[in-house]
NULO-313110 format. One record per residue (C-alpha): residue number from 0; x, y, z; residue in one letter. Coordinates in steps of 0.25 Angstrom, whole numbers. Layout:
N
NODE  sero     px     py     pz  torro
NODE   NUM      X      Y      Z      a
...
***
This chain:
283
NODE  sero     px     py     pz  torro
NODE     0    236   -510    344      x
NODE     1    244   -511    332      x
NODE     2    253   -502    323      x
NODE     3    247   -499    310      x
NODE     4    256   -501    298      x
NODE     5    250   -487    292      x
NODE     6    255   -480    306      x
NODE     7    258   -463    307      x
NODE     8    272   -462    305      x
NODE     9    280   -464    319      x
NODE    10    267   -468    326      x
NODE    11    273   -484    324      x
NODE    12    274   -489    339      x
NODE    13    263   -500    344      x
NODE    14    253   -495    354      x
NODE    15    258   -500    369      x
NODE    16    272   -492    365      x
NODE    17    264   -479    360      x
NODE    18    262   -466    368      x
NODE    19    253   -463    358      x
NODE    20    240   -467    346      x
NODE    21    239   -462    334      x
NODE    22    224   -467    327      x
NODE    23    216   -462    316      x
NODE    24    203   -457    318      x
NODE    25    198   -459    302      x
NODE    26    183   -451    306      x
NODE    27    179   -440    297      x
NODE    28    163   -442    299      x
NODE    29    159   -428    303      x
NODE    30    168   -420    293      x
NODE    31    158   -409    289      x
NODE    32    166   -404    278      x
NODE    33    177   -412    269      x
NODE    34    180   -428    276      x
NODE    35    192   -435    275      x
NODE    36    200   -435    288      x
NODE    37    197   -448    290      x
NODE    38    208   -451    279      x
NODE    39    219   -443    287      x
NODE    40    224   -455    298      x
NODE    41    228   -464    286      x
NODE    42    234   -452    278      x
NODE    43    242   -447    287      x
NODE    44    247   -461    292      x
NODE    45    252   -462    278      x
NODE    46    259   -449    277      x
NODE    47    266   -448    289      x
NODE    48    275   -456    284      x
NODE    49    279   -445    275      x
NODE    50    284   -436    286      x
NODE    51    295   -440    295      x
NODE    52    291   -445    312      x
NODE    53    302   -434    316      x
NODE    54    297   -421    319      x
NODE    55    309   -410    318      x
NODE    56    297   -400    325      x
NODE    57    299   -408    336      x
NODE    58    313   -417    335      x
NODE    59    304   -429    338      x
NODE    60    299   -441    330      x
NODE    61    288   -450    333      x
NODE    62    295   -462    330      x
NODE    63    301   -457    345      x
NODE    64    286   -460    350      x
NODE    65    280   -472    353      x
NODE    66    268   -470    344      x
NODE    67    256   -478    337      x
NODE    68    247   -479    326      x
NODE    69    235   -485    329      x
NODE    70    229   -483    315      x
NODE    71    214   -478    312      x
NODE    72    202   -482    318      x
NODE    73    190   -487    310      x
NODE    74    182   -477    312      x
NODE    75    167   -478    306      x
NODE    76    162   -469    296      x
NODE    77    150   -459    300      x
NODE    78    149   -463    315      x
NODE    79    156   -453    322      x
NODE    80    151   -458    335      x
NODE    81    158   -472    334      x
NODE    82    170   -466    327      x
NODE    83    172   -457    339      x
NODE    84    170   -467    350      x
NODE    85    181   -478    343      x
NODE    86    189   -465    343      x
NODE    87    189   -463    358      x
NODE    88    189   -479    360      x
NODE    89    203   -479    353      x
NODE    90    209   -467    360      x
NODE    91    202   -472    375      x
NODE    92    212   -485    370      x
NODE    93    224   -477    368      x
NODE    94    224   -468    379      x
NODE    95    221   -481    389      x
NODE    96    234   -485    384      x
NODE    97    242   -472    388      x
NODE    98    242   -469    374      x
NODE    99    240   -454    367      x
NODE   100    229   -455    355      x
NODE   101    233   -447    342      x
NODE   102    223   -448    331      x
NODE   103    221   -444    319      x
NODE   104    208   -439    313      x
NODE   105    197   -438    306      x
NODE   106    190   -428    308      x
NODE   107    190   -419    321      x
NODE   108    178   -426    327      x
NODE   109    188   -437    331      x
NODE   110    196   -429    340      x
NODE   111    183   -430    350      x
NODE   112    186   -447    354      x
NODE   113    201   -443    358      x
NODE   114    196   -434    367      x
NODE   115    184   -442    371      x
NODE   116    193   -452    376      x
NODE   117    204   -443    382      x
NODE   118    196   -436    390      x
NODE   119    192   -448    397      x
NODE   120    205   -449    403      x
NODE   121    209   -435    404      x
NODE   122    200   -428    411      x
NODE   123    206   -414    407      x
NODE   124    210   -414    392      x
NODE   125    213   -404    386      x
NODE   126    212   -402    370      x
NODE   127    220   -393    361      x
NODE   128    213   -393    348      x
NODE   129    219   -385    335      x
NODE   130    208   -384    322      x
NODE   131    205   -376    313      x
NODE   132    191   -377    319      x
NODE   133    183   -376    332      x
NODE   134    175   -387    331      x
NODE   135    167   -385    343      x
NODE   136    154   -385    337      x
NODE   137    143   -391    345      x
NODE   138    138   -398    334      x
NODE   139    139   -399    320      x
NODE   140    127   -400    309      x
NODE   141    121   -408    323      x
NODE   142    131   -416    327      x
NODE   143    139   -414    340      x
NODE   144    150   -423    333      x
NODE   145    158   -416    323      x
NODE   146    173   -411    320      x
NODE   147    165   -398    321      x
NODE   148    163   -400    334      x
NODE   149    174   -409    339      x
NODE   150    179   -400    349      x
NODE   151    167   -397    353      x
NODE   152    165   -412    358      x
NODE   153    180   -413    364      x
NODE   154    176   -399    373      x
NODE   155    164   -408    378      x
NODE   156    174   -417    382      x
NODE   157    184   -409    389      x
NODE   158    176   -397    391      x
NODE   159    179   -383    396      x
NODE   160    193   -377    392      x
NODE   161    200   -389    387      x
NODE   162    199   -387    372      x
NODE   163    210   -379    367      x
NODE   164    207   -376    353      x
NODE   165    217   -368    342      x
NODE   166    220   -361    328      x
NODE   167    204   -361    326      x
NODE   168    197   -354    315      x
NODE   169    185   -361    311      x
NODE   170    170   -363    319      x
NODE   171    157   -358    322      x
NODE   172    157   -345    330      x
NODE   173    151   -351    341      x
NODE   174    163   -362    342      x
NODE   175    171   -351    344      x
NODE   176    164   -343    355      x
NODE   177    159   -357    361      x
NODE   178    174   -360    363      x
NODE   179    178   -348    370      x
NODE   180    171   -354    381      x
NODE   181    175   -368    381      x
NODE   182    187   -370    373      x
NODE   183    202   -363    371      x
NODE   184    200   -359    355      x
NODE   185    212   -351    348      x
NODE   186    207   -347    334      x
NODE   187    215   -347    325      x
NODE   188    228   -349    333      x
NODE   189    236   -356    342      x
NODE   190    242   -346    351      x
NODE   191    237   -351    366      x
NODE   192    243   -365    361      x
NODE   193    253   -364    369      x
NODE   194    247   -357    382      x
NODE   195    235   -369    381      x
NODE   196    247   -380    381      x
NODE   197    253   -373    393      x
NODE   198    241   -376    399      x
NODE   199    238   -389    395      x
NODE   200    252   -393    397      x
NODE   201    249   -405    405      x
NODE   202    233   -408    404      x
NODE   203    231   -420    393      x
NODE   204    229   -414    380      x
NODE   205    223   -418    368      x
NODE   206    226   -412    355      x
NODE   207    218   -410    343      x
NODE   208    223   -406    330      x
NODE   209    212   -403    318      x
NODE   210    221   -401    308      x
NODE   211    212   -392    301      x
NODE   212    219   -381    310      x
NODE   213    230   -379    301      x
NODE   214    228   -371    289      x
NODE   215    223   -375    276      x
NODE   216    235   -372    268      x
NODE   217    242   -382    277      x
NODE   218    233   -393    279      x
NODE   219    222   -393    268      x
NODE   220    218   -408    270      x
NODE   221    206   -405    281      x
NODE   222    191   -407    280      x
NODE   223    187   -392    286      x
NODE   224    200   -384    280      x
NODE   225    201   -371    287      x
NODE   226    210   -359    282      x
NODE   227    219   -351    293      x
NODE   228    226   -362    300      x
NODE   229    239   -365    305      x
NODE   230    251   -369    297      x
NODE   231    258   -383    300      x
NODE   232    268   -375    307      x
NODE   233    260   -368    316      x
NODE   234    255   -384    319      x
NODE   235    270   -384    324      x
NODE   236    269   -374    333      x
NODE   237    257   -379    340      x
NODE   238    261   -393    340      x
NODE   239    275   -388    346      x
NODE   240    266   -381    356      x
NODE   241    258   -393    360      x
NODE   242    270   -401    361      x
NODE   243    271   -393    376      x
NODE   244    258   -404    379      x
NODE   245    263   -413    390      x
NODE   246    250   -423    389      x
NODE   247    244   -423    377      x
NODE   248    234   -436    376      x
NODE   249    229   -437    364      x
NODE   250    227   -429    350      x
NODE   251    223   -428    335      x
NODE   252    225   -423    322      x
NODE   253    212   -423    313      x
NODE   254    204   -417    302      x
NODE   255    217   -422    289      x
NODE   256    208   -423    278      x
NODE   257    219   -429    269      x
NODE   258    212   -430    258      x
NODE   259    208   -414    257      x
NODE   260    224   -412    253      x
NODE   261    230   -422    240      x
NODE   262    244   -415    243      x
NODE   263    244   -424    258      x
NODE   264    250   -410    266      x
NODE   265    239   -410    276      x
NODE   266    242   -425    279      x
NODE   267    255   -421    279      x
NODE   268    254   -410    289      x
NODE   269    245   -420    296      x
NODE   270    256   -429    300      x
NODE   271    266   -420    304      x
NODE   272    255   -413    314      x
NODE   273    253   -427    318      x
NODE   274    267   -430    321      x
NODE   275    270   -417    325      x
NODE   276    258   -417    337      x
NODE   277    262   -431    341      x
NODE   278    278   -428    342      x
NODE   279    273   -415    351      x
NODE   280    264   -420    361      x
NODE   281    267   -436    364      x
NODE   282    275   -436    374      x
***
């Protein structure tokens, strides 16, 4: 592997020094209401360079990490099948090599071949997931693969108790009350954040942000907007929160429709929860 030349800011190291892999997962395929996620890997290459590598949240800077880019994959249009499985084939490549897989999505339904391919290795792992929706449906208009029922899926991978969901406010009834017996769902908050961290404190995690979860005010540029969410500083807090992780192995930021928001915030807020995530939980 090579460096690409468009690389996320800090993320400028060649693979065999990395801890960890950044790729772009450019698949918006089953986005039932407005596309366009599949633009946010190059945008937001692009604007990171607009804010700094140091964080002052964290008095760290990534350029202190050993870090790569690997770029986007080439990921075919419509065929979420083959889509998912070069996914998983890419991340099964970066954690043979000891590596921590970040992507960046796409649409939800990515999140699934991470997860897919973690759970190969790690026979207990846990997920901490923060969205505005459930997306625990068994299936949507027919199809058990969606970003509406993502989750859904990764439960089937790691099953009983091992989903931790937060801050949701949107679903079916029946996600919710189906949840009560198979995952941790917080609505609308993040108060047993830190008591779930506690207890995942050394079990291999893998984080999920749909960045949907913040509020619209703050983060218009998503394909399924969804007023009551978080502000970027309440982000913060549970980053800072999650930063208590000792063996995060993998994670994801998805659903930046870029294009939904001309004024280029929400890529903005984006990159900082990218760079904010990664400074907190690569160790």
């Amino acid at each position: 592997m090579q460096a690409q030349n468009n690389c996320f800011i800090g993320f400028e190291d060649d693979f065999t020094q990395a801890k960890a892999v950044l790729f772009g997962a450019p698949f918006d395929g089953t986005t039932s209401f407005k596309p366009g996620a599949r633009f946010a890997p190059n945008a937001m290459r692009e604007d990171s360079w607009a804010i700094e590598s140091y964080s002052p949240y964290f008095d760290k800077d990534l350029e202190d990490l050993e870090l790569f880019d690997y770029g986007n994959l080439e990921l075919p249009f419509g065929d979420k099948k083959n889509a998912l499985r070069m996914i998983q084939d890419l991340t099964q490549e970066i954690i043979e090599a000891n590596k921590i897989p970040i992507m960046i999505g796409g649409e939800h339904l990515v999140s699934l071949a991470p997860v897919k391919a973690l759970s190969k290795k790690y026979k207990n792992l846990q997920i901490i997931h923060f969205d505005a929706h459930t997306d625990l449906r068994n299936d949507y208009l027919g199809e058990a693969l969606s970003h509406a029922t993502v989750l859904r899926r990764i439960y089937d991978q790691v099953g009983d108790g091992n989903v931790n969901q937060f801050c949701i406010r949107s679903g079916l009834k029946e996600e919710f009350e189906w949840a009560k017996k198979h995952t941790h769902l917080e609505k609308f908050t993040y108060n047993t954040l830190e008591s779930c961290v506690r207890r995942l404190k050394e079990k291999p995690v893998y984080i999920t942000i749909d960045l949907d979860v913040l509020d619209p005010s703050v983060f218009p540029g998503t394909g399924t907007p969804e007023p009551g969410g978080i502000s970027f500083h309440q982000m913060m807090e549970i980053i800072k929160i999650l930063s208590k992780l000792e063996n995060v192995v993998g994670m994801d930021i998805v659903e930046l429709s870029p294009k939904f928001d001309a004024s280029g915030v929400s890529t903005a807020v984006a990159c900082k929860t990218l760079r904010e995530l990664v400074l907190a939980t690569v160790k």
